[in-house]
N, C-alpha and C positions, 0 to 999 in steps of 0.2 A: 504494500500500500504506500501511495506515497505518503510526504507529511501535509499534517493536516495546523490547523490552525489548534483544534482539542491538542492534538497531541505536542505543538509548543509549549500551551497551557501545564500540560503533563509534566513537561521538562523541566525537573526541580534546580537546575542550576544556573534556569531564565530568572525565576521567579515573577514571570507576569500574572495580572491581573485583566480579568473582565469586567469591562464598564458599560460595555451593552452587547449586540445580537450574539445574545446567548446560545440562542436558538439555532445557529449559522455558526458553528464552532466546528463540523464535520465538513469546510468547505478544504479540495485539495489548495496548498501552495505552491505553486511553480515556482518562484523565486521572490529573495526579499531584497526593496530597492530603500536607498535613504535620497530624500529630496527636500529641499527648504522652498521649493517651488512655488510658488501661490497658485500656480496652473502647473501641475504635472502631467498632464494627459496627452499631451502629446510625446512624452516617453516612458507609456506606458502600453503594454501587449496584453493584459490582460491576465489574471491567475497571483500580481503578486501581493506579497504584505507589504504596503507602506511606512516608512518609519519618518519620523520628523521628531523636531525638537520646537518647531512652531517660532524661528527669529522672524520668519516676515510675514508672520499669520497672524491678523487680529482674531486671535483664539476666541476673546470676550464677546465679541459680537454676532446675533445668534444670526441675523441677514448671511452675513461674510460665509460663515461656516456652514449655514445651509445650501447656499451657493456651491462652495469648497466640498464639501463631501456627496450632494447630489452629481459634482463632475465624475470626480474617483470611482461610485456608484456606474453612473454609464462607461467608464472606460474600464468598468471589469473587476478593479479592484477589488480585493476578496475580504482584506481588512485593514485597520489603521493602527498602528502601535505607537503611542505619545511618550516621549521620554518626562519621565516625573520628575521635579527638583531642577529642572535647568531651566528652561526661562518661566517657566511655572510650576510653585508650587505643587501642583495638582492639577487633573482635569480640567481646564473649563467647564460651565455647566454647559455653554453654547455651544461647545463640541459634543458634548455626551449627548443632549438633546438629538442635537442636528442625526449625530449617526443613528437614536436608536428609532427618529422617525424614518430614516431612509432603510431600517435595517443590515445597516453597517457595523461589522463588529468592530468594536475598538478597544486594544486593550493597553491597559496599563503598564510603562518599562521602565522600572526601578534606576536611582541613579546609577547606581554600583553594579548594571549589566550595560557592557556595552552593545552600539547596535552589532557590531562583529560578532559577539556572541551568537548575537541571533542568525547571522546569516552565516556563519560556521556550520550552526545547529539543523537547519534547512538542506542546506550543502551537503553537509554527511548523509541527511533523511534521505534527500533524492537520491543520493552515489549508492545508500543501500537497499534504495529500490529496484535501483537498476540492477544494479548485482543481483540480487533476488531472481528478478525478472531474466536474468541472460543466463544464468543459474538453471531455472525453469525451464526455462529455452533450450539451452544444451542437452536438460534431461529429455526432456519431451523431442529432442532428436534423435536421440540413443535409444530411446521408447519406438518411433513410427520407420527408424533403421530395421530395429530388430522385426519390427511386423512385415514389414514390406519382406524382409529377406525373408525369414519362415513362413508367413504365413501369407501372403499377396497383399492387394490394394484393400478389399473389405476391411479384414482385419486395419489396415493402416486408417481408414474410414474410423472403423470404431476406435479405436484409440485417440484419433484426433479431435471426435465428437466429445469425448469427456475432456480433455485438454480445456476445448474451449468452452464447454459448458453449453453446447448444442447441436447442431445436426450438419453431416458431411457429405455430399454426393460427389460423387463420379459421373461425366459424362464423353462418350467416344466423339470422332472427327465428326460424325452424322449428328452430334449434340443428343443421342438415347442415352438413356440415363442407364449403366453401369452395373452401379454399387451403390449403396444409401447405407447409413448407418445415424442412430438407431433407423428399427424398420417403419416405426410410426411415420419418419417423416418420406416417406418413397411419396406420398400423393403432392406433399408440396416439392419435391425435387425437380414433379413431373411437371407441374405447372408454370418449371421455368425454363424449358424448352424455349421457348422464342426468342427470350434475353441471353443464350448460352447461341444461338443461331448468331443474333446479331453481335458476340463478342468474336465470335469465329469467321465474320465480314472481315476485323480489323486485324491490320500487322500484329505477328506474335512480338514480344509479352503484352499482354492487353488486360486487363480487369476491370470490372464495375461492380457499384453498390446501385443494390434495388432492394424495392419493399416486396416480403416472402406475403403468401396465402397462408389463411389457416385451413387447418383440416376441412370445414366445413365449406369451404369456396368464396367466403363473405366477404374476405377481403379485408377482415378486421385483426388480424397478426399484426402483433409486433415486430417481428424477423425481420433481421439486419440481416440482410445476406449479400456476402461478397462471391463476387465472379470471380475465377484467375485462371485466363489461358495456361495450359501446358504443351508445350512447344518448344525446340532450342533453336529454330530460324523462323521466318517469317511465317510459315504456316501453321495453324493451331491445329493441334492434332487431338485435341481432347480442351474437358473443363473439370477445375475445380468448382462446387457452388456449399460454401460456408454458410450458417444459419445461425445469429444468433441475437441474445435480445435487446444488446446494445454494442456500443463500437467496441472492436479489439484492441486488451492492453497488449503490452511489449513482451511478454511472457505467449499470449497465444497469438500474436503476429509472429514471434521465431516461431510456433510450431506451424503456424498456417504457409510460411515461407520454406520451411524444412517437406511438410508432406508435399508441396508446389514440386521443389527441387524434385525427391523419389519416386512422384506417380510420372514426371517428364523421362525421367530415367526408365524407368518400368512399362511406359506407355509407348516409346520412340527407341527406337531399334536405332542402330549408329547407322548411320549413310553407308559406311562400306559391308556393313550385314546387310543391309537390303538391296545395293546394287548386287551383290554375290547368290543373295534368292533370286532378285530377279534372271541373273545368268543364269544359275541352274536351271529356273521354270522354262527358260526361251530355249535352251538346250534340250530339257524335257520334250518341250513342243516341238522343235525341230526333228526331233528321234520317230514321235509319234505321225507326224506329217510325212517322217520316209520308210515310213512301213517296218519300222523296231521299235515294237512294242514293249521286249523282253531285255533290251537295254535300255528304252527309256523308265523301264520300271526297275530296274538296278541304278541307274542315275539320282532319281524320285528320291530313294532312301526312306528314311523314314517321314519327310519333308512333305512329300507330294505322293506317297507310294498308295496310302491309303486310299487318295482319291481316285485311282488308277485299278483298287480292288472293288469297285462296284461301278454301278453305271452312272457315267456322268453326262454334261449340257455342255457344247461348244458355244460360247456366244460369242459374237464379232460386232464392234462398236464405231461409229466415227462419230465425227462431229459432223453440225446439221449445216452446219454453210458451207461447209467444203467437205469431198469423200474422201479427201488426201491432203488437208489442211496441216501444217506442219505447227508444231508448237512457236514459241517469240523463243528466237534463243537468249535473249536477256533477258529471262523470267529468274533469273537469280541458284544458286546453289541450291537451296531447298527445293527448287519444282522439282516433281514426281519424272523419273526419267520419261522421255515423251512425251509429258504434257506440261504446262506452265500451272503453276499454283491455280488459277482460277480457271482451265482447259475444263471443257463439259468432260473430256476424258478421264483428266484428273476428279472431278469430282465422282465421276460413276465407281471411278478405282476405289477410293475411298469409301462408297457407298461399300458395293462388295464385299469388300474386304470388311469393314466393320458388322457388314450383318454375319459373313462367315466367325470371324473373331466368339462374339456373341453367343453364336450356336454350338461352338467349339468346332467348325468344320472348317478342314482343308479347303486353299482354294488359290490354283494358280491364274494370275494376273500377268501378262507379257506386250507391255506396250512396244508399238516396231519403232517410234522412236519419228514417225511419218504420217502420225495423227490417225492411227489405226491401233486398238485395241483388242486383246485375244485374252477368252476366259473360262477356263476350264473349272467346272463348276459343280457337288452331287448332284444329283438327279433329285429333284426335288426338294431340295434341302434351301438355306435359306439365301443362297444367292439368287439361284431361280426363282426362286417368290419374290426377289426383292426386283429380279428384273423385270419378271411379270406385271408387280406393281406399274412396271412404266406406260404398259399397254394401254390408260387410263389416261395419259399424258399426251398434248402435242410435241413432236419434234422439237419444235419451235418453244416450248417451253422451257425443257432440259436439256438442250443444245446440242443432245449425243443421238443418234440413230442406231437401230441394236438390232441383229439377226440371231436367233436364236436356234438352233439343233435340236433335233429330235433326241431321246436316253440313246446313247451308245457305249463302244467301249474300247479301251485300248486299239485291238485291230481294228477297229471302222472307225477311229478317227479321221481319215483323209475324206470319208463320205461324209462325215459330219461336217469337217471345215465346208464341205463346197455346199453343203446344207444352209448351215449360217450363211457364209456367201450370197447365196440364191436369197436369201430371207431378209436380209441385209438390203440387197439389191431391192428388191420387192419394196419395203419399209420405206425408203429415201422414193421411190416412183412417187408412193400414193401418198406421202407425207404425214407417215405415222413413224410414233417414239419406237415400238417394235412390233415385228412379225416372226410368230413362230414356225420353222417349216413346217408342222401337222396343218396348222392352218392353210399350205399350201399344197399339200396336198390332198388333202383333202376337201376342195370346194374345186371352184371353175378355173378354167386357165382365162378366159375371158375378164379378170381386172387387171389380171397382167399384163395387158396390151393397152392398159388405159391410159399413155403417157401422149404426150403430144407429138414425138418421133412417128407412133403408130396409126395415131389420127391423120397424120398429113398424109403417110404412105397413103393409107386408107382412100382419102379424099380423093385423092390424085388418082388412084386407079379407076374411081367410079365419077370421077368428075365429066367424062367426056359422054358417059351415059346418061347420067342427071341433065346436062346441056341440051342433048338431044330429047329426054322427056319435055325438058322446060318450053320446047318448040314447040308444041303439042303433038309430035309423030307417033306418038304412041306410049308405054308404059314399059320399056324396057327394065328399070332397076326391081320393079313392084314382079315383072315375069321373072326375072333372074334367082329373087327371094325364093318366089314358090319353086322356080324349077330346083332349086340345090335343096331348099327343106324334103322335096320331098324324092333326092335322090335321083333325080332325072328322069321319075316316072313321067310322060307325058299325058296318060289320061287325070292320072289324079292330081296334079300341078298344074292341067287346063280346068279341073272342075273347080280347085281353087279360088282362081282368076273368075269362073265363069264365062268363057271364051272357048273356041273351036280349038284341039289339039292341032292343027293345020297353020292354027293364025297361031300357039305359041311355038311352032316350030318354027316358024319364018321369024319371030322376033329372038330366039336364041340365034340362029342365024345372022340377024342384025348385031347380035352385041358381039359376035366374033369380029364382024367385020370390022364394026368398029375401035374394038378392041385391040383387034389384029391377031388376036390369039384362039387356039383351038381349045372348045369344052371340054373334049374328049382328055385334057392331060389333067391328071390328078389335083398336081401341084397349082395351076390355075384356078382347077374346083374348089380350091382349100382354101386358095389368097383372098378369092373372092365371097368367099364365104365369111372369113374372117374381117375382112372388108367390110360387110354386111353388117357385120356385128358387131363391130366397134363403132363406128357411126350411125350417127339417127337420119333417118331417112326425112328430108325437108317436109312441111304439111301438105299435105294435098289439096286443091284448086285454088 
């Protein structure tokens, strides 16, 4: 604790007295100043004890002194100590007054204490609070070492919650909430999702103070709760969020600065451990793409081997403005190789990765370093749901484009990648966040040709038939329809129409001619069909 004004009182070798706010004897002192000032407040910060001997203060005058001690009062001052027997006897009563209306303590200092005394007395108070307090600190480092190493970040959570006398959460790169300690407070840790979002906007190291919920959502908690990014370069890779029901002294700021340091250590893998996973995963992937399965699952080790023992999701990723958009190479040391700290790439990696984390599931991540991303991922586990999620999404909102693979497994990776590929491909056409191949094969081929490349082919081939209906020579595009639906039967593709089989042999005849090409060839029946069906047939009359 620091010292207080009681406890000068206490101090039997001040031997001060109290002449008024008794009541106000528990206030801390920051420091003790002597001033003969008539206006001290302009060097004054506020928290100290005031000493005076009153040479250029009309003490007697109760105007003066209520003036004089209503300043002291606004600038902070905590209390006034008058030296007794020097230029007065005693007290004034126009000072006793003045302070005990403003509730200002003031107390009494014998001739035979000097003010040095008292600011000795102060001086050591504070030196062995601090001590106290860095004391505290140190232990409470050796405490949230020891947990972090045996027993992980929870335990360092609970430990650091009694430290500070309230509640500790953990939150990952995606800002989900971790670890809580105690478990009461998991509902308010959850509720500050948004504020751990928006600290994870700013350059690492970053922190903020916000006001916590309480349990019931009213909004009426106390809770002080501090933010503090964990990160050791500009990307935030996680949050601390601290809870408690007033500011932190210097005793649970070491421990809140000490679990900061451990959970960055234990959260953030060094730069050259993760460039080394990522070469093994792209090594891995390179093995599986060339049809060694059995050495890329000796490579794996224990690292990726497991994911390699059941069926997994190939997903293939770019960003939405370009299919080959290359990272900024001045995105700094800390970007994610391949993508620049803020790369939709980077973000999706991050995603991933944290829900795998989470789940406790493997899960290889192989950015090519060319704004293309590759993710090998369980078969249903929580990468795949997490990509899924995207499906919900525009492009255009999460900046990344994602083709996802049917369950495979080690040998039929090469069909998977061109799976993804294809899915991939498809996704950026129709301008959707992801396409999973089931979904492609499993419906029509007809939206896969819905690009504007296909429309034009399209147009172009039927534009010189459209021309010739629009003359009014007859209804070629509307004959051509029936004759392919119905396989080039001529009676039932004239009764279609309503027309003599006669009259629609002489207009297939006309669209050869026009055309220049023969019906008779497959690949014509097919173009033209397709043709058909990607474009809308203008309204009729």
């Amino acid at each position: 604790m620091p010292p207080t004004l009681a406890s000068l009182i206490q101090h039997s070798a001040l031997q001060l007295t109290v002449r008024a706010g008794e009541d106000r004897l528990q206030t801390p002192v920051r420091w003790v100043h002597a001033s003969e000032l008539v206006d001290p407040v302009p060097y004054m910060e506020g928290g100290e004890l005031l000493l005076i001997t009153a040479t250029t203060l009309d003490a007697e005058d109760p105007e003066s002194m209520s003036r004089y001690v209503r300043r002291l009062v606004g600038a902070g001052v905590v209390g006034l100590g008058f030296a007794v027997g020097v230029n007065y006897g005693d007290i004034p009563e126009a000072l006793v007054e003045a302070a005990r209306e403003a509730g200002l303590p003031l107390l009494g200092v014998p001739r035979r204490t000097p003010f040095l005394a008292i600011s000795k007395a102060v001086s050591a108070a504070i030196a062995a609070d601090q001590y106290r307090a860095v004391t505290a600190g140190f232990e409470a480092q050796r405490e949230l070492t020891r947990a972090a190493l045996t027993d992980g970040p929870a335990e360092l959570l609970a430990r650091l919650a009694a430290h500070v006398d309230g509640w500790a959460a953990l939150y990952d790169a995606s800002g989900a909430v971790v670890a809580v300690a105690p478990e009461w407070a998991a509902r308010r840790a959850a509720r500050l999702t948004a504020d751990v979002e928006r600290l994870r906007e700013r350059t690492a190291p970053a922190s903020a103070v916000v006001a916590g919920a309480d349990d019931e959502g009213d909004g009426d908690s106390h809770d002080r709760v501090e933010l503090q990014s964990l990160g050791t370069g500009r990307r935030v890779r996680g949050a601390l969020a601290v809870g408690t029901e007033s500011a932190l002294g210097t005793a649970e700021r070491y421990a809140v600065h000490s679990a900061v340091a451990l959970l960055t250590l234990t959260t953030e893998r060094s730069r050259a451990l993760q460039e080394a996973e990522q070469r093994l995963g792209a090594a891995v992937l390179r093995m599986l793409l060339s049809g060694q399965p059995d050495h890329a699952r000796a490579v794996a080790g224990d690292l990726y081997g497991g994911l390699l023992d059941a069926p997994f999701r190939l997903l293939i990723a770019e960003s939405a403005e370009s299919s080959r958009s290359a990272p900024d190479p001045g995105a700094g040391s800390d970007a994610r190789p391949g993508a620049a700290a803020d790369h939709p790439l980077h973000v999706l990696a991050e995603a991933v990765e944290a829900a795998a984390a989470r789940a406790g599931e493997a899960v290889l991540v192989v950015p090519d370093g060319e704004g293309r991303l590759t993710v090998l991922a369980a078969d249903g586990g929580a990468v795949a749901r997490e990509a899924g999620g995207y499906a919900a999404l525009d492009a255009e909102e999460i900046g990344a484009v994602i083709g996802l693979s049917a369950p495979t497994g080690p040998i039929a990776t090469v069909g998977a990648y061109k799976q993804a590929e294809q899915a991939l491909s498809v996704a950026r056409r129709r301008g959707r966040a992801l396409v999973e191949h089931e979904e492609l094969a499993a419906g029509s081929i007809l939206p896969l040709l819905a690009d504007d490349a296909v429309r034009a082919f399209a147009d172009g081939m039927l534009r010189a038939l459209r021309e010739h209906d629009a003359k009014g020579r007859g209804d070629l595009v509307a004959s051509l329809r029936a004759w392919l639906s119905r396989h080039g039967q001529w009676d039932a593709a004239a009764a279609d129409l309503g027309v003599h089989r006669h009259t629609l042999r002489y207009r297939m005849r006309r669209v050869e001619e026009i055309l220049g090409r023969s019906l008779d060839d497959p690949d014509v029946r097919m173009e033209l069909w397709l043709a058909l069906k990607t474009t809308t047939p203008p309204p009729m009359g």
